[in-house]
NUZALO-353105 format. One line per field, with one value per residue (C-alpha): residue number from 1; x, y, z. Coordinates in nm, 4 decimals, decimal comma. Example, Ala and Ser with C-alpha at 12.3 -4.5 7.8 and 13.67 -1.06 7.14 Angstrom:
<votors>
num	c(1 / 2)
east	c(1,2300 / 1,3670)
north	c(-0,4500 / -0,1060)
up	c(0,7800 / 0,7140)
</votors>
This chain:
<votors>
num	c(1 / 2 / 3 / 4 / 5 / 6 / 7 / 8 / 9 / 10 / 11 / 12 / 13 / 14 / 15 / 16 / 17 / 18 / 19 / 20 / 21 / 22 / 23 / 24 / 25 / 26 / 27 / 28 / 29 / 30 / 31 / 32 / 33 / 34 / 35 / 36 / 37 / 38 / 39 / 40 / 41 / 42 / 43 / 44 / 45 / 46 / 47 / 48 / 49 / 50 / 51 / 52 / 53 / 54 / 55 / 56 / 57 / 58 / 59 / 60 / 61 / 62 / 63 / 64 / 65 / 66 / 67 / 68 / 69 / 70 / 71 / 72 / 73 / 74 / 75 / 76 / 77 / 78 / 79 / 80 / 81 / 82 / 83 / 84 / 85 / 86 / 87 / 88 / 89 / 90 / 91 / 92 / 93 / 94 / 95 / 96 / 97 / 98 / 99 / 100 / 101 / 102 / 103 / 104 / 105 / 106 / 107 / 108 / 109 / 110 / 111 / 112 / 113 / 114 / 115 / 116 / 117 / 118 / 119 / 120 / 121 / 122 / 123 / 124 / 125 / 126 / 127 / 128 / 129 / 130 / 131 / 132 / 133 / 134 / 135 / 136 / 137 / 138 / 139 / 140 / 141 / 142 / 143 / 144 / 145 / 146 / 147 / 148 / 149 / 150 / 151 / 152 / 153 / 154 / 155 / 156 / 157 / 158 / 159 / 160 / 161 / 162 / 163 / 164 / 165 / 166 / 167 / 168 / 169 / 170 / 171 / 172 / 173 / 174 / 175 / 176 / 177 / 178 / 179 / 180 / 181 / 182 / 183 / 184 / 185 / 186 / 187 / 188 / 189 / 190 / 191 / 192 / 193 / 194 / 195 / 196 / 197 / 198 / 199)
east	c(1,2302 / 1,2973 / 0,9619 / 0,6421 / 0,3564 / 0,2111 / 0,2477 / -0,0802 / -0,0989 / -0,4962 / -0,5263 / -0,1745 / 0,0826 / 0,2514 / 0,6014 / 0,6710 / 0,3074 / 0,2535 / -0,0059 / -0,0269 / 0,0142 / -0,2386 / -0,3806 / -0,2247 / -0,3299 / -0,2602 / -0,4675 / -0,4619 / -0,5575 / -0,7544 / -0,5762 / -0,3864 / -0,6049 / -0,3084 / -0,0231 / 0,2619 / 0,5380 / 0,8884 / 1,1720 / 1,1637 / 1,5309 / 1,7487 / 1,9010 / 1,5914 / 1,1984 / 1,0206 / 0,6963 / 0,4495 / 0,1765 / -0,0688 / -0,3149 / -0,6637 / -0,7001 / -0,7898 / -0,9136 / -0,6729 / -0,9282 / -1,1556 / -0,9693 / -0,7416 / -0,6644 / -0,3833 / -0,2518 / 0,0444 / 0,2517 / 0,5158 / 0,8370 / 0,9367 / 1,2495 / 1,3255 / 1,7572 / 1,9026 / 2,1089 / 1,9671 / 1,6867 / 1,5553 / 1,3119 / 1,3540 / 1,0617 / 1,0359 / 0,7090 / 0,5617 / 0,2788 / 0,0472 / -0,1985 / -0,4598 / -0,3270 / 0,0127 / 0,2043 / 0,4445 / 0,3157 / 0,4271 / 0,4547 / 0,3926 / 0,5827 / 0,4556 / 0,5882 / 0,2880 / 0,3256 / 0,3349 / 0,2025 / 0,2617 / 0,2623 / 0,6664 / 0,6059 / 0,5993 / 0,9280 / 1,1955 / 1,2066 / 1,5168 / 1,5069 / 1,8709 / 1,7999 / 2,1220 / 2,1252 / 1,7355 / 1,6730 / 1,4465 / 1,4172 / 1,1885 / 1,2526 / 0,8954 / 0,7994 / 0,8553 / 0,5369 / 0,6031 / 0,5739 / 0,6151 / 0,9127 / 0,9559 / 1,0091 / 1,2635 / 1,1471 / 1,4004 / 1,2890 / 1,5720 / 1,4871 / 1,6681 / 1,7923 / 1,7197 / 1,4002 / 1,3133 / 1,0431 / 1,0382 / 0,9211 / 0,5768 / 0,3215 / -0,0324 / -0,2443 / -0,1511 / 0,1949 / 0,5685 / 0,5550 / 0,8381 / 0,7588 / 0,9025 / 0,8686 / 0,7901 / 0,6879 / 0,3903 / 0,4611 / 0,8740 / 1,0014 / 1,1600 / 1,3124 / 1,2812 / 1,3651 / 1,2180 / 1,3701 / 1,2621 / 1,3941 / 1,2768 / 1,4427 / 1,3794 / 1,5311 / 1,8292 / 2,0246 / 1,9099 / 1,8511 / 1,8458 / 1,7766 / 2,1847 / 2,2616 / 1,9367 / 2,0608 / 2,4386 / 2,3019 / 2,0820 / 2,3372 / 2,5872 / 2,3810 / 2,4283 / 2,1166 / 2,0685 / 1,8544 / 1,8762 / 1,5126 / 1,6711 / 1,8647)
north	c(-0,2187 / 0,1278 / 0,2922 / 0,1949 / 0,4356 / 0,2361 / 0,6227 / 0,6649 / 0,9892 / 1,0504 / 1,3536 / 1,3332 / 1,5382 / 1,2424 / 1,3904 / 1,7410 / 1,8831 / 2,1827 / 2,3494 / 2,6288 / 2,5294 / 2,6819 / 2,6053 / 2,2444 / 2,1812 / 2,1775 / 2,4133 / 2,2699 / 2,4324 / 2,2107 / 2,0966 / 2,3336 / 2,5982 / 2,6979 / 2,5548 / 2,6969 / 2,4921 / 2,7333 / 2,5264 / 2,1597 / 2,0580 / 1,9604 / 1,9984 / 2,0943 / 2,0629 / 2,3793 / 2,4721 / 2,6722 / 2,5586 / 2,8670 / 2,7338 / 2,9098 / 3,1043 / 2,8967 / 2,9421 / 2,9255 / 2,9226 / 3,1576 / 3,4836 / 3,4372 / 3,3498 / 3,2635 / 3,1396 / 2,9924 / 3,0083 / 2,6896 / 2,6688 / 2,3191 / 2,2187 / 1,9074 / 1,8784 / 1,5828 / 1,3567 / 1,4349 / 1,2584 / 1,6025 / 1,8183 / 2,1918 / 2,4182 / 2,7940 / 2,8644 / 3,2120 / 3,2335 / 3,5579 / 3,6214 / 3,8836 / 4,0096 / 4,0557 / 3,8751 / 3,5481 / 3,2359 / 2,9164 / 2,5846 / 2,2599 / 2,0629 / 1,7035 / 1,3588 / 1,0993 / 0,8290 / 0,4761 / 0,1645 / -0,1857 / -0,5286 / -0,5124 / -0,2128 / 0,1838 / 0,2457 / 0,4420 / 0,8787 / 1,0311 / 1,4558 / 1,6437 / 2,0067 / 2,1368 / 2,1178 / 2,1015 / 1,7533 / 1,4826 / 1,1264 / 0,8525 / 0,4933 / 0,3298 / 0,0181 / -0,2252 / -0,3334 / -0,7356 / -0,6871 / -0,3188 / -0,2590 / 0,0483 / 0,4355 / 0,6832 / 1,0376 / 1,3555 / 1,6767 / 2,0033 / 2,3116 / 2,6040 / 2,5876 / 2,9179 / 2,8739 / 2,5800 / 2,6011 / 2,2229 / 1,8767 / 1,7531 / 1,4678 / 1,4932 / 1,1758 / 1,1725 / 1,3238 / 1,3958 / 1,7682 / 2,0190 / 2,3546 / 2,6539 / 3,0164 / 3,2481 / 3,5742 / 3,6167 / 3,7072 / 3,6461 / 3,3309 / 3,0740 / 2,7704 / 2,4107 / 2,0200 / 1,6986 / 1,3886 / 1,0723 / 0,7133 / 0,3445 / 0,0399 / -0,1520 / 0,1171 / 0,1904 / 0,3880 / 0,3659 / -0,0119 / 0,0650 / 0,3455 / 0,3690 / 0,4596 / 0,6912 / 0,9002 / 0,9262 / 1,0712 / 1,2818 / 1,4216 / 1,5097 / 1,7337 / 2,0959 / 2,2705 / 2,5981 / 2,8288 / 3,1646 / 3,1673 / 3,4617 / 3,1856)
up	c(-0,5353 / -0,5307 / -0,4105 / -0,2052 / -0,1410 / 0,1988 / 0,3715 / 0,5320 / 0,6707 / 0,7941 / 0,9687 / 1,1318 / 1,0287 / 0,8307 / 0,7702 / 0,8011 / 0,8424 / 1,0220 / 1,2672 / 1,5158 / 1,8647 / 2,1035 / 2,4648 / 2,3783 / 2,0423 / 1,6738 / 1,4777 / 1,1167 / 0,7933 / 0,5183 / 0,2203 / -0,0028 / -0,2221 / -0,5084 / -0,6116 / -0,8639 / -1,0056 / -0,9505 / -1,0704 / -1,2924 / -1,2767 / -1,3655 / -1,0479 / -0,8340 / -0,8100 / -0,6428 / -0,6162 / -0,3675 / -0,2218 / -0,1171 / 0,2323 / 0,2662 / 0,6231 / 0,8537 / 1,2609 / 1,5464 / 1,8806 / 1,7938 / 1,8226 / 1,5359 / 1,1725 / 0,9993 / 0,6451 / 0,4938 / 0,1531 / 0,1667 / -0,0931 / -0,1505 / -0,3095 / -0,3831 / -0,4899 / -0,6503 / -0,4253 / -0,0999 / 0,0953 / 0,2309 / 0,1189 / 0,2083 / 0,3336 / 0,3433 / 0,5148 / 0,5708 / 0,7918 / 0,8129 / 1,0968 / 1,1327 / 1,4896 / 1,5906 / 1,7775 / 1,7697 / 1,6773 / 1,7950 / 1,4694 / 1,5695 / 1,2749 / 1,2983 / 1,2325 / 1,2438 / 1,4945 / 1,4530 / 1,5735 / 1,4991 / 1,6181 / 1,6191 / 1,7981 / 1,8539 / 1,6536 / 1,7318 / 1,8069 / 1,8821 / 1,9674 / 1,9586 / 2,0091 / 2,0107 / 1,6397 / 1,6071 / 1,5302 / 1,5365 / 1,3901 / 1,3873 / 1,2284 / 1,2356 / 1,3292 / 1,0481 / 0,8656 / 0,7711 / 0,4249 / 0,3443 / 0,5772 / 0,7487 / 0,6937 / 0,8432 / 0,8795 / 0,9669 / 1,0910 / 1,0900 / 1,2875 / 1,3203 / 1,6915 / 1,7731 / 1,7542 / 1,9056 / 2,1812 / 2,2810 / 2,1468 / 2,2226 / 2,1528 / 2,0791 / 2,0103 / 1,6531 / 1,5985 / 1,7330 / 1,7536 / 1,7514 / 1,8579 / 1,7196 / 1,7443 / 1,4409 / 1,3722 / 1,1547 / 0,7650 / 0,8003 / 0,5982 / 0,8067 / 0,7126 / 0,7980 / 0,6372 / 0,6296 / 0,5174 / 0,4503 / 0,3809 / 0,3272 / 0,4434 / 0,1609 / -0,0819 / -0,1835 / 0,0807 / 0,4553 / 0,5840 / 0,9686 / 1,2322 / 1,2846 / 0,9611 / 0,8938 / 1,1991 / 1,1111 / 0,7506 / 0,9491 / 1,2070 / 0,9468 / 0,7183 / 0,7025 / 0,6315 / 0,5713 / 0,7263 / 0,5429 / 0,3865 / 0,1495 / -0,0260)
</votors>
């Protein structure tokens, strides 16, 4: 009972996916082209993850390098991302959670700001249960929150070829830790992440 891959993520975001967001859209690359393993344990899993250029309209390309980490004892996974661009200019990252319907419903998103937050607890399956996804921005950067037909979006600024840093967390209701949305956004308000992508 401690793990259930029922995750379908499609071409939505699922949790933590990125884009570029452009004339109201999410500009996607294709799946990753490299991959290198950084760090196995004992205390932390990294790796990279290297994504081919890919278009943004039709005046502009852009390409990613993402740093996972994985710690022990934490539901979170933390990003660096670093996003190049072949013009100048600010870019603005749709990060995605995939949305969710059910017979029992539509589930449950919650967007705090302030701190750069977002949660959704999804609508329980009848015999999978339900997930919880987390999203952590860093404030200052935070454009808004928006929906496409697919995904829970927030919007942040970056500048191409600088690091920034964001987290995703996720939780299951049948595991071990996180049985309802009240709990899974008390865990989620009282992290302290850390946005430094030098560290």
């Amino acid at each position: 009972g401690e793990g259930l891959d029922f995750y379908d993520v499609g071409t939505a975001r699922g949790a933590g996916g990125l884009g570029i967001w452009r004339d109201n859209k999410l500009w996607t690359s294709r799946n990753w082209a490299a991959w290198k393993l950084i760090q196995n344990g004992p205390d932390v899993a990294s790796f990279s993850v290297d994504y081919a250029p890919w278009p943004v309209d039709v005046d502009r390309k852009v390409w990613e390098t993402r740093v996972f980490s994985l710690p022990m004892g934490t539901n979170f996974t933390r990003m660096v991302s670093t996003i190049s661009s072949d013009k100048p200019g600010p870019l603005v990252v749709g990060i995605g959670i995939s949305k969710r319907k059910r017979a029992s419903g539509a589930g449950l998103f919650r967007k705090d700001l302030v701190p750069g937050r977002v949660t959704f607890w999804e609508p329980a399956d009848p015999d999978k249960g339900a997930m919880a996804i987390a999203l952590m921005v860093d404030p200052k950067s935070v454009v808004e929150v928006r929906q496409d037909f697919d995904n829970y979006l927030v919007l942040v600024r970056v500048e191409p070829g600088k690091p920034f840093v964001y987290y995703m967390g996720a939780a299951w209701d049948k595991g071990l830790d996180f049985h309802n949305a009240a709990d899974w956004d008390a865990y989620v308000a009282a992290q302290k992440p850390d946005f430094d992508p030098s560290h």
